[in-house]
C-alpha positions in Angstrom: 7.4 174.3 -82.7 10.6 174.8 -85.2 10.5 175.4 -88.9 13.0 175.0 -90.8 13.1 174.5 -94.7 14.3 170.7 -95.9 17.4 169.9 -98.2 19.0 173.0 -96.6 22.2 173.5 -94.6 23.2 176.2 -91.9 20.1 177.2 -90.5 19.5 178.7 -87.0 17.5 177.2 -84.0 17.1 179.0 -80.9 16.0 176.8 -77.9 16.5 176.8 -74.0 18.7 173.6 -73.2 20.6 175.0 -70.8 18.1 174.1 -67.7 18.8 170.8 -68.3 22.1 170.4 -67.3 21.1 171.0 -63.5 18.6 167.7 -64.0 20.9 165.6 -65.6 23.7 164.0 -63.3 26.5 164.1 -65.7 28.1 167.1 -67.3 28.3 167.1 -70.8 30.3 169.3 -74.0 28.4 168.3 -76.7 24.6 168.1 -78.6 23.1 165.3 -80.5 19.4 166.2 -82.8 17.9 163.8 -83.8 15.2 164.4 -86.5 12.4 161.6 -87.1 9.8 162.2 -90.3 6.5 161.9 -88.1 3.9 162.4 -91.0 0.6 160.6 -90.3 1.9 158.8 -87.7 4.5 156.6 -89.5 8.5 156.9 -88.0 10.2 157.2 -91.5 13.6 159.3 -92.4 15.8 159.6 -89.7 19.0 162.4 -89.7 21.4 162.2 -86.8 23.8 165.2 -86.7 26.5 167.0 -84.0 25.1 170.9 -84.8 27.6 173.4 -84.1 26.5 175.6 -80.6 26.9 179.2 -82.3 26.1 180.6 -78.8 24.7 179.7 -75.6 23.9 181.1 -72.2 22.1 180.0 -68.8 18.4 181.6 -71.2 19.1 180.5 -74.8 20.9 177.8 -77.0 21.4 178.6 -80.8 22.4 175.8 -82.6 23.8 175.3 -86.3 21.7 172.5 -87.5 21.4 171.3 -91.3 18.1 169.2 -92.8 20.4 167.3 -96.2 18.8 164.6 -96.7 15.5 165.7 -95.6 14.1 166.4 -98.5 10.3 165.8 -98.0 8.5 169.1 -96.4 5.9 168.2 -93.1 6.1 167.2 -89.5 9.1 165.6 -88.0 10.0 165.4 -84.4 13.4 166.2 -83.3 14.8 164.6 -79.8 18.1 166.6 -78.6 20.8 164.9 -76.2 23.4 165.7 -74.1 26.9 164.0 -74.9 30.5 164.6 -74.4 31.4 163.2 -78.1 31.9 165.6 -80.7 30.4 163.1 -83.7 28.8 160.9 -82.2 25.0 160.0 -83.9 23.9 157.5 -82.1 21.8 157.8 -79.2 22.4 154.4 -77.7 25.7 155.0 -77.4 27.9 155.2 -73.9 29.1 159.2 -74.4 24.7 160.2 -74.6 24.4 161.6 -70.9 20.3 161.8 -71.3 18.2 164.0 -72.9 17.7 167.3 -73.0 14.5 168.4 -75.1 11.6 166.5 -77.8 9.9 168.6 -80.0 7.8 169.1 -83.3 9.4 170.5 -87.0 7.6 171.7 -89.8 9.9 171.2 -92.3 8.8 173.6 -95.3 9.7 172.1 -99.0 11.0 174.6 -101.1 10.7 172.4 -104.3 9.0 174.6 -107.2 6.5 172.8 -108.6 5.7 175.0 -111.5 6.7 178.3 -113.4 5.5 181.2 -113.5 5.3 182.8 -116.9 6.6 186.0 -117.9 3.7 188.1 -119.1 3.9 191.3 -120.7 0.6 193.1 -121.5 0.6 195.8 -124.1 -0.5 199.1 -123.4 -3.7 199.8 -126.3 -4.0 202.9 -126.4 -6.3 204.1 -128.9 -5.7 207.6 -130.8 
C-alpha cells in the first residue's frame, strides 16, 4: 500500500514496474497513474497524471506523482500504465501499451481541524 498526503504536489513513490516490460508486447517511454477515490465502495474522484520517472532500474521505479485536486484523505486505488505519450491521461487511448501495476492509497488529509491554544502556566511559588 502507498500513502501519500492529499492536495499535495511532488511526492515520492517507489514501486517495481520494471518486470512488466518483459510481459507486455510493446515497448513503451512513458507512465500513466491513475488515482480512483475508492471509499466505501463508491468510484468517485478520479486524477489522471504523466509523473515524472526520477529514477528507475531493472529493481525499482521512483516516480514524481502529485494528489491536487485530491483533497479528501482515505482509500483510493491507483492503476499505472505503460504508454509512449508524454501527456497523455487517458487510458483508452491508442499510445496506452497495457498495464503495468493496481494498487491501494491511503491518502492522509492534512486539513487542521482545530487549534491548539497557547498555554502558559505560571510558576506559584510560595515564599
Amino acid at each position: 500500500m502507498i500513502t501519500l498526503n492529499a492536495n499535495q504536489a511532488n511526492q515520492t513513490v517507489l514501486l517495481s514496474l520494471r518486470e512488466m516490460r518483459q510481459v507486455l508486447t510493446e515497448t513503451f517511454t512513458h507512465y500513466l497513474l491513475v488515482i480512483t477515490q475508492d471509499d466505501n465502495g463508491q468510484s468517485g474522484v478520479q486524477l489522471a497524471q504523466v509523473p515524472t520517472i526520477a529514477y528507475e532500474n531493472d529493481r525499482i521505479t521512483s516516480l514524481t506523482v502529485t494528489t491536487v485536486t485530491l483533497t479528501q484523505g482515505g482509500t483510493y486505488r491507483y492503476e499505472i500504465y505503460g504508454q509512449n505519450s508524454a501527456s497523455n491521461t487517458d487510458p483508452e487511448n491508442a499510445a496506452v501499451v497495457g498495464s503495468v501495476a493496481i494498487g491501494t492509497i491511503k491518502m492522509n488529509d492534512t486539513t487542521q481541524y482545530f487549534n491548539a491554544p497557547s498555554i502558559d502556566i505560571p510558576l506559584d511559588v510560595n515564599g
